[in-house]
Backbone as a chain_set.jsonl record, in Angstrom:
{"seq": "XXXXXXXXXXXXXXXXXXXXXXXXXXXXXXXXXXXXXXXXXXXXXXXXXXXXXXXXXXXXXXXXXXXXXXXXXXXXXXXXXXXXXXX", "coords": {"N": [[137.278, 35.779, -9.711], [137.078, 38.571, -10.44], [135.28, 39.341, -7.895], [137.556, 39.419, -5.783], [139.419, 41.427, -6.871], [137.252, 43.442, -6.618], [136.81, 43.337, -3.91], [139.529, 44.004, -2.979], [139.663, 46.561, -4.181], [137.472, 47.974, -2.218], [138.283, 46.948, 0.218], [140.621, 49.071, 0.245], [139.355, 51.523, -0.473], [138.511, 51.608, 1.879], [140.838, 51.85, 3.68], [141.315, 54.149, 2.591], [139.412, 56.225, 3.335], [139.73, 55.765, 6.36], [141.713, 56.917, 7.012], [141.183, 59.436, 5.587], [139.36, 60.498, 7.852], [141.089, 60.692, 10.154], [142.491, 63.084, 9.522], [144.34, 62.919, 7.692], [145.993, 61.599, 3.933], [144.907, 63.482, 2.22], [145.846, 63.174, -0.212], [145.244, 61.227, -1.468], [142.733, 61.104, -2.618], [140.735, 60.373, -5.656], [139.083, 60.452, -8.698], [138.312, 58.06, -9.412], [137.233, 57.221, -6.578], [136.155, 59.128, -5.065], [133.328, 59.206, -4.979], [132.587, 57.251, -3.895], [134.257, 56.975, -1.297], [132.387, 60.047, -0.206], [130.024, 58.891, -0.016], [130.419, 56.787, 2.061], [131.154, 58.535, 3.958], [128.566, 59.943, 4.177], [127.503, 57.975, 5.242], [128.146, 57.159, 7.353], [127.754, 59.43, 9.236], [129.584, 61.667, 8.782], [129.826, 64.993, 8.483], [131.163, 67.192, 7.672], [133.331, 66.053, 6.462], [131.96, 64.611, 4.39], [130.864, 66.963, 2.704], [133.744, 67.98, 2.119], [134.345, 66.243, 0.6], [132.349, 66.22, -1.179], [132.692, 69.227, -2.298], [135.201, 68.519, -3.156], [135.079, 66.971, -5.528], [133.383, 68.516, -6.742], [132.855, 69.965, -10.111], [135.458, 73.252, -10.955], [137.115, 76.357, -12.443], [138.027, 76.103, -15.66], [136.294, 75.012, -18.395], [137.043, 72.09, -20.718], [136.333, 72.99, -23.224], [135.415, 75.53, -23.252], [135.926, 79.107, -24.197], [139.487, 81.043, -24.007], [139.299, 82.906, -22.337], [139.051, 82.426, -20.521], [136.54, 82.283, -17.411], [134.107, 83.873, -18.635], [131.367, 84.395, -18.534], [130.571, 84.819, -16.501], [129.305, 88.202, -14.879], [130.674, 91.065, -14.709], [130.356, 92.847, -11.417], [129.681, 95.487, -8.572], [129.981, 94.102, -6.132], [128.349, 92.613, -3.681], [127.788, 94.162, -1.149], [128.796, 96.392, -1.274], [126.835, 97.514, -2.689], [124.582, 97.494, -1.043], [125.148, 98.735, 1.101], [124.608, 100.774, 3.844], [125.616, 104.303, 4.118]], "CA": [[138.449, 36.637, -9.672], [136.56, 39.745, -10.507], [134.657, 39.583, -6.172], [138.781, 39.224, -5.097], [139.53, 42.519, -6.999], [136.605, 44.165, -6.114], [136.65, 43.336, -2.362], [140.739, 44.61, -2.46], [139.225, 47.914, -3.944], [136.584, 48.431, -1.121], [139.397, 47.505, 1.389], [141.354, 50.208, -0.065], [138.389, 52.944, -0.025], [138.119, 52.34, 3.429], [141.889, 52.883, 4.508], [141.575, 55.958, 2.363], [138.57, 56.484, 4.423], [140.388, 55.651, 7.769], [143.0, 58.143, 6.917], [140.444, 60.955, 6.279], [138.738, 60.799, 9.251], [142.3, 61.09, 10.966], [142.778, 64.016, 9.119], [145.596, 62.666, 6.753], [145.478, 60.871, 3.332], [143.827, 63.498, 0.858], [146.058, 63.347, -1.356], [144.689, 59.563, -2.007], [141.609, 60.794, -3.249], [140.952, 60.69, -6.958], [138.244, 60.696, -9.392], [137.735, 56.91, -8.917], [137.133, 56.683, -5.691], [135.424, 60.206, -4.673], [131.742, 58.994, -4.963], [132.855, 55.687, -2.586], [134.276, 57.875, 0.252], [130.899, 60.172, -0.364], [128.496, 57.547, 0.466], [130.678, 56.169, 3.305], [130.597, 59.884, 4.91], [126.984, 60.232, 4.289], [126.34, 56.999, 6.329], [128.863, 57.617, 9.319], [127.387, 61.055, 9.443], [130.87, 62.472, 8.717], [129.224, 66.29, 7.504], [131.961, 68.072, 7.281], [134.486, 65.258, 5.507], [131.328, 64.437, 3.396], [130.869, 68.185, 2.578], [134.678, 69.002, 1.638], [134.725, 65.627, -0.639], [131.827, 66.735, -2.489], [133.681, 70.381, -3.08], [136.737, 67.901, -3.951], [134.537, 66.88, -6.468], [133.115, 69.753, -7.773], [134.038, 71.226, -11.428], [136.074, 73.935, -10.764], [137.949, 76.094, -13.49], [137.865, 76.112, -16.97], [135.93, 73.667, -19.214], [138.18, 72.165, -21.344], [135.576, 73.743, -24.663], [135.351, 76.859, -22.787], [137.248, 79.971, -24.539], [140.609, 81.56, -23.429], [139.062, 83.802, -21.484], [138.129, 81.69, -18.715], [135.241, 82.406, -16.864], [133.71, 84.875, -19.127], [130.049, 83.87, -18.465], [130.416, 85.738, -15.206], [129.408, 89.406, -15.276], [131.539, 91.361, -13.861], [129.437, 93.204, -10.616], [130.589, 96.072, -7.822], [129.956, 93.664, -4.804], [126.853, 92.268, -3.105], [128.021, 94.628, 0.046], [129.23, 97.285, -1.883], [125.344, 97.807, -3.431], [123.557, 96.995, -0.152], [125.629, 98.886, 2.283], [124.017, 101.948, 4.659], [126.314, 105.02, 4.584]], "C": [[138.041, 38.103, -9.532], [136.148, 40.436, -8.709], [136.242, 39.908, -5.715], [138.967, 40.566, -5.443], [138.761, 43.488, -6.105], [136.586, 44.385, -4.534], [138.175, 44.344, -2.002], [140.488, 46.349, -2.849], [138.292, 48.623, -2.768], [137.62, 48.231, -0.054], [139.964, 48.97, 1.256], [140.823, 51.662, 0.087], [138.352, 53.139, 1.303], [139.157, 52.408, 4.405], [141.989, 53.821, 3.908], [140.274, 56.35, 3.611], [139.074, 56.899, 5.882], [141.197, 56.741, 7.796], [142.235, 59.439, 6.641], [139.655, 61.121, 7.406], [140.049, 61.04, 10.265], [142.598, 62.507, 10.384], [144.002, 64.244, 7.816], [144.99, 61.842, 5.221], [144.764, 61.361, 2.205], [144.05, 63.518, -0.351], [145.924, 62.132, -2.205], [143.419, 59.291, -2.974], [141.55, 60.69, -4.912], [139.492, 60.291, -7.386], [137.44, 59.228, -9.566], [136.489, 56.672, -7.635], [136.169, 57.936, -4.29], [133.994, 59.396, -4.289], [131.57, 57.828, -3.777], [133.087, 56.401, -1.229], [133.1, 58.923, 0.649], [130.204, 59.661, 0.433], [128.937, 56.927, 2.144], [130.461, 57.554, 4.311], [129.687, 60.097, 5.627], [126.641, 59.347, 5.49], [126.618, 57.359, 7.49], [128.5, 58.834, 9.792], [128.6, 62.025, 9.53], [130.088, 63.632, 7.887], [130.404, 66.965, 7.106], [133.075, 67.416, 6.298], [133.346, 65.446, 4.335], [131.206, 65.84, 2.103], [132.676, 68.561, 2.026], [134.588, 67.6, 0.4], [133.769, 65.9, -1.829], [132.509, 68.502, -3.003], [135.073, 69.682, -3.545], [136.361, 67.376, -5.41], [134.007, 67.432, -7.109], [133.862, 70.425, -8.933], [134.145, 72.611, -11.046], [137.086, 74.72, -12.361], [137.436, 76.499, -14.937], [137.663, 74.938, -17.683], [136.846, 73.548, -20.186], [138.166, 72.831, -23.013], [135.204, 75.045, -24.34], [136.554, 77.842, -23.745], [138.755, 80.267, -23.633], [140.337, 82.153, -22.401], [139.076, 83.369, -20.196], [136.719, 81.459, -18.443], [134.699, 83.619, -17.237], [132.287, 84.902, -19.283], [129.938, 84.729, -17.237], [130.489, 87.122, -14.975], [129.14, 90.277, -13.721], [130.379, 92.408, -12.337], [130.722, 93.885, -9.753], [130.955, 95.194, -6.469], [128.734, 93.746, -4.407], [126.799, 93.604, -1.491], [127.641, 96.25, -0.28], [127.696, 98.787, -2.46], [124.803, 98.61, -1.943], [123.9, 98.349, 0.978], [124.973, 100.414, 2.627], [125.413, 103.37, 4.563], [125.928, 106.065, 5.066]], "O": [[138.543, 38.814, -8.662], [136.508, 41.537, -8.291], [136.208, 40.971, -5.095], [138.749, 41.291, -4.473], [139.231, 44.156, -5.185], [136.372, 45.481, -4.017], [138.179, 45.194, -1.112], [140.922, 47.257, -2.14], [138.471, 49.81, -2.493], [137.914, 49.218, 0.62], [139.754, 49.865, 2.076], [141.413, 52.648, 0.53], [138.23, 54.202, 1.911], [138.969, 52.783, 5.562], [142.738, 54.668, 4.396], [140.572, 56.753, 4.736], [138.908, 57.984, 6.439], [141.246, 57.455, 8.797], [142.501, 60.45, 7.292], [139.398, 62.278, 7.737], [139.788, 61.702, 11.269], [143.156, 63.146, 11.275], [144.391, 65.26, 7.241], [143.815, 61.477, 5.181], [144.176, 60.661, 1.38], [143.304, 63.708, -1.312], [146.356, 62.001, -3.351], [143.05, 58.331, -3.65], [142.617, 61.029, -5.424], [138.73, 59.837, -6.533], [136.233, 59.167, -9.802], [135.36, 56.184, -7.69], [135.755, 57.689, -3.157], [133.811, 59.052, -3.121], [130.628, 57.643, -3.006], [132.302, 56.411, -0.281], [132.719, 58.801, 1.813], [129.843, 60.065, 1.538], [128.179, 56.694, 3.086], [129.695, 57.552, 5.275], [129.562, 60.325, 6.83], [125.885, 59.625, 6.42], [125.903, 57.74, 8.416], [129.011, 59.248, 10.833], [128.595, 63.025, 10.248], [129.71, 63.367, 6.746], [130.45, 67.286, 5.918], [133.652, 68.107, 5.459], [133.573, 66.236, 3.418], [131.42, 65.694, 0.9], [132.739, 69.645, 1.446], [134.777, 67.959, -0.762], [134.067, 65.87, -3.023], [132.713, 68.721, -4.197], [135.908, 70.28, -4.224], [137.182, 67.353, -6.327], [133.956, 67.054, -8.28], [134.895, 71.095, -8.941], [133.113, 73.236, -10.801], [137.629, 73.99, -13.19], [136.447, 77.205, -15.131], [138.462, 74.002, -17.726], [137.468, 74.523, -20.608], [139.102, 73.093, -23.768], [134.642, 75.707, -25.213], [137.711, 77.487, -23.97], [138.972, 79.619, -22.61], [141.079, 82.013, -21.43], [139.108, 83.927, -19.099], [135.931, 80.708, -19.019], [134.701, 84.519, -16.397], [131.913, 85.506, -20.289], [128.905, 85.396, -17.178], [131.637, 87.541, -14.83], [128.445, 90.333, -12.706], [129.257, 92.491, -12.837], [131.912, 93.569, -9.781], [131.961, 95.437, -5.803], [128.012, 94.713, -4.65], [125.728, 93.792, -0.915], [126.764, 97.006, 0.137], [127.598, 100.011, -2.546], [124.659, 99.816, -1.747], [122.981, 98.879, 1.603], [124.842, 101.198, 1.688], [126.347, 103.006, 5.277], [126.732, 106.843, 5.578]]}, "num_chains": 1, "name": "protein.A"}
């Protein structure tokens, strides 16, 4: 019973699949099923799908043991340009 499940989940990864390579469908992805579409990317040489699902997967944000502040680990700077730049 368990192979029957499992096989209807791998169908399912790969019409979410089918549907991102059309360009539609991302709002299918989820935290399941990220690392499955991943791997299928990687093989088909999809770079650029593969590439936005790992930033779909990337922590982003505020940890949920992080203070109020936010992102207060990040100090504050004028600009990498700003420094560098010739006037």
């Amino acid at each position: 019973m368990k192979e029957i499940q499992d096989n209807g989940g791998q169908d399912q990864i790969q019409g979410i699949y089918r549907q991102l390579k059309k360009g539609l469908g991302r709002e299918l992805v989820n935290d399941d099923n990220v690392g499955a579409l991943i791997e299928l990317a990687a093989r088909d040489g999809e770079q650029i799908l593969e590439q936005e699902l790992r930033e779909w997967q990337a922590p982003c944000g505020v940890a949920p043991d992080a203070s109020a502040g936010g992102l207060h680990h990040l100090a504050p700077n004028p600009g990498f340009n700003k420094t560098h730049v010739k006037h």
